[in-house]
C-alpha positions in Angstrom: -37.5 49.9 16.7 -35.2 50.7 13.8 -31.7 49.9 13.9 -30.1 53.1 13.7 -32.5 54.1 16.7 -31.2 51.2 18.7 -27.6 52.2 18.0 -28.7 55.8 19.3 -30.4 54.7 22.0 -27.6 52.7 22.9 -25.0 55.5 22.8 -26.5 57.9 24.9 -27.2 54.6 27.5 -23.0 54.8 27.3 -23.1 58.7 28.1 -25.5 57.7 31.0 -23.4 55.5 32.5 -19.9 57.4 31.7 -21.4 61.0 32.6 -23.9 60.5 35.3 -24.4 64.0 36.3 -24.9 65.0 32.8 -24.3 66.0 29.4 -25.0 68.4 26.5 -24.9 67.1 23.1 -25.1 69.5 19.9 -25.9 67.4 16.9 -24.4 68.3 13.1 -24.8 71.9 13.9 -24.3 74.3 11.1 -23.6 77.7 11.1 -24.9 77.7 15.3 -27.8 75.6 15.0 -27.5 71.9 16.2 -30.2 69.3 14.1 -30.8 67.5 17.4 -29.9 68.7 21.0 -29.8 66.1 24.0 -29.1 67.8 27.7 -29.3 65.9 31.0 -27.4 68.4 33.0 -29.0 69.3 36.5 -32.6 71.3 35.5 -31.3 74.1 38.1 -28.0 74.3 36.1 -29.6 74.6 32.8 -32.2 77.5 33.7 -28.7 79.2 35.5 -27.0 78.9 32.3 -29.9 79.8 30.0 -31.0 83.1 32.4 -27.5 84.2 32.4 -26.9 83.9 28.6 -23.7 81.6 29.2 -23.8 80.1 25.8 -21.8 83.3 24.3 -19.3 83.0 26.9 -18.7 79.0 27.2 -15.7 78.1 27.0 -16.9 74.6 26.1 -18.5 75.9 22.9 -15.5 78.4 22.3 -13.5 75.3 21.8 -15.8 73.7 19.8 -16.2 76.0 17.4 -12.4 76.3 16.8 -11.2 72.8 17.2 -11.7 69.2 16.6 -10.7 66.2 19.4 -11.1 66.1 22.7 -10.2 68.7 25.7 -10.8 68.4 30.2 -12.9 71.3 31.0 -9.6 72.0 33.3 -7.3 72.8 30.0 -10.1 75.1 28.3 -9.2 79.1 29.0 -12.2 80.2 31.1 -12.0 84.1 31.6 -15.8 84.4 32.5 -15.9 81.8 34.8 -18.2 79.2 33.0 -16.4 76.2 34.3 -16.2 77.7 38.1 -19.8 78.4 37.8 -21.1 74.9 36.8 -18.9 73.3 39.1 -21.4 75.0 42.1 -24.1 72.7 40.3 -22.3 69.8 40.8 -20.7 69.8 37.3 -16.7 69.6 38.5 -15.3 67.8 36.0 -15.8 67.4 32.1 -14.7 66.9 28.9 -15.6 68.3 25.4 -15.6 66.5 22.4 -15.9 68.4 18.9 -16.6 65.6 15.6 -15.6 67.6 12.6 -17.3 66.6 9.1 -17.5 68.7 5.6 -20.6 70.5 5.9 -21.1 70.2 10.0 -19.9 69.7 13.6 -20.6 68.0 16.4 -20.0 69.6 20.1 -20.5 67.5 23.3 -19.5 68.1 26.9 -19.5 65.7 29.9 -19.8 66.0 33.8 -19.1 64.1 36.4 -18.5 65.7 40.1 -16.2 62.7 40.7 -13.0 63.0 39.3 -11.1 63.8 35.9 -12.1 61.3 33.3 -9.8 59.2 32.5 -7.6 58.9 29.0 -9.9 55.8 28.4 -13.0 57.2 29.2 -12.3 59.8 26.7 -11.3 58.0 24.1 -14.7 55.7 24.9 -17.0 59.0 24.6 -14.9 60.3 21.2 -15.7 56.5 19.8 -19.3 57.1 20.8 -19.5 61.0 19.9 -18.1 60.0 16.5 -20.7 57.4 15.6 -23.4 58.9 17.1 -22.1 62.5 14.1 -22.0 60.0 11.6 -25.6 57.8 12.4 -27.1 61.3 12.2 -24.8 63.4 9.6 -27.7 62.4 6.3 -31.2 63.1 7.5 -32.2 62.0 4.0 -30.5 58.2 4.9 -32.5 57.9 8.1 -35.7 56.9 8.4 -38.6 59.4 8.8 -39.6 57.4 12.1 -36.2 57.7 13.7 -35.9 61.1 13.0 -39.3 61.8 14.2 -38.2 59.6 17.6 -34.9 61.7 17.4 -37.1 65.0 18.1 -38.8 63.5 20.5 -35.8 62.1 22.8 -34.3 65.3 21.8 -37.3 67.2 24.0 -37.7 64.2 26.6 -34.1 64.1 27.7 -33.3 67.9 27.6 -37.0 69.0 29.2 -38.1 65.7 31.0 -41.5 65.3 31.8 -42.3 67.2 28.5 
């Protein structure tokens, strides 16, 4: 296995461990298309937010769009009741992280139903987020295989079993 899917491999092993009832990762997206999508929120709240058309009124992806950094899911303004909603799946508490480049963004969001994530935690999933927007900012640097593995994890992790 190539380095640079190692390192990837690795990262989302970290988001695993610090987000284990899920996460929603929007690669280098430009304009409003992500070049790689990872999801491992719960299947039953995935199909809820995808029948209901949530996307256009997340406030996760709101935020993203307008900032860079870090925000708890309980700072974001939630007037359609996003947040409220997920948290009846299980998805209490979260964070989103936006990496900002020239040409692209990166948006992610974490869940636990445990608790707030800590400062530390945060700042652990930013470290990640950010490396994880840079290993895969230059599809021309990586290697065909590892972006060819990239679309496969990609489908495995958001539509398991695929």
């Amino acid at each position: 296995m190539p380095a640079t899917q190692l390192q990837i491999t690795s990262i989302l092993e970290r988001f695993n461990g610090l987000a284990p009832d899920g996460y929603a990762i929007g690669l280098n997206i430009q304009y409003t298309t992500p070049r790689f999508m990872f999801q491992t929120y719960p299947k039953a709240w995935l199909d809820h937010y995808s029948r209901n058309g949530l996307l256009m009124s997340d406030p996760m992806v709101a935020w993203g769009f307008e900032h860079a950094g870090t925000a708890r899911w309980s700072e974001l303004s939630d007037p359609a009741g996003v947040m409220q909603k997920a948290a009846e799946f299980g998805l209490s508490y979260g964070v989103v992280i936006t990496e900002v480049s020239e040409d692209d963004r990166s948006i992610c969001g974490f869940a636990r139903k445990s608790a707030e994530f800590t400062d530390a935690e945060i700042a652990d999933l930013a470290k990640c987020v950010s490396a994880l927007h840079a290993i895969t900012a230059d599809m021309s640097r990586l290697d065909p295989t590892t972006v060819d593995q990239l679309k496969k994890m990609s489908i495995m992790v958001t539509h398991p079993g695929s």
